[in-house]
N, C-alpha and C positions, 0 to 999 in steps of 0.2 A: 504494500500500500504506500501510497506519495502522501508526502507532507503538505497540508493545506496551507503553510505558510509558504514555504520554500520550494515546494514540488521535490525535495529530496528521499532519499528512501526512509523505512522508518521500520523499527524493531519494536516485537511485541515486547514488552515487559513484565506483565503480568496478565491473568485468563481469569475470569471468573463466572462462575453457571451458579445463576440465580433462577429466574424465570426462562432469561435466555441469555448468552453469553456476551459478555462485557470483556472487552479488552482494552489495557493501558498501555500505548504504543510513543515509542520515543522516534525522533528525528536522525539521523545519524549526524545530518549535516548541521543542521539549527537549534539540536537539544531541545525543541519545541514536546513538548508533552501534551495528548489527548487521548480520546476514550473515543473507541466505535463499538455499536453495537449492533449484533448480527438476529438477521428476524427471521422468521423459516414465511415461506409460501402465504401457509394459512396465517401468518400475524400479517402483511402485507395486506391480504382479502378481506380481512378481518376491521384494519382500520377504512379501507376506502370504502366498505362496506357502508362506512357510516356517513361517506359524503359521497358516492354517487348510486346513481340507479343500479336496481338487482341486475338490468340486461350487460349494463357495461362492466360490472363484473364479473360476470359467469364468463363473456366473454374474455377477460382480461384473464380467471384464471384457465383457459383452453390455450391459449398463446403462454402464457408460464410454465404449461404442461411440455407444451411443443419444444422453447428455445432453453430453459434452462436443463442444466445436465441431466443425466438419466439416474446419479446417485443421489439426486436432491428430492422428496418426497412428491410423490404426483398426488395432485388436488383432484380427489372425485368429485365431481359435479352433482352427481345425485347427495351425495353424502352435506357435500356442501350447502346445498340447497334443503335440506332437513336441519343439518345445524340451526342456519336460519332461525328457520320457521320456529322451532323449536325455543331460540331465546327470542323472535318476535313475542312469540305466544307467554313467554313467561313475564314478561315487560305488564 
């Protein structure tokens, strides 16, 4: 990963798995210290879920199914689509 300061390379420092994994990554060039955090699929579907329409995500996740790796979780559509419903209905 490149540094957002300086575009240099940048080492992890430290990993940590709470809900999802948090990593502290240093600069090699600029000593710049920051935090990324890494989401799977369904956290992705999950937040846009809440800002746009059900069609433009079901779509969006069938193209995350397609282009990201095959070792990355594939998002069932049916499955997803119960999710849903499931915590519409409990709201």
């Amino acid at each position: 990963m490149k540094c957002p300061i300086c575009d240099g390379k940048t080492k992890v420092k430290e990993t940590r798995i709470k809900e999802r994994f948090y990593r502290r990554r240093e600069c090699l060039s600029c000593g710049e210290r920051f935090t990324t955090y890494e989401l799977t699929k369904m956290d992705v579907l999950d937040i846009l879920d809440e800002h746009l329409p059900e069609k433009a995500v079901d779509d969006l996740a069938i193209v995350l199914d397609q282009e990201l790796p095959s070792h990355d979780i594939k998002v069932n559509i049916q499955n997803w689509n119960r999710r849903r419903n499931h915590e519409q209905q409990s709201i």
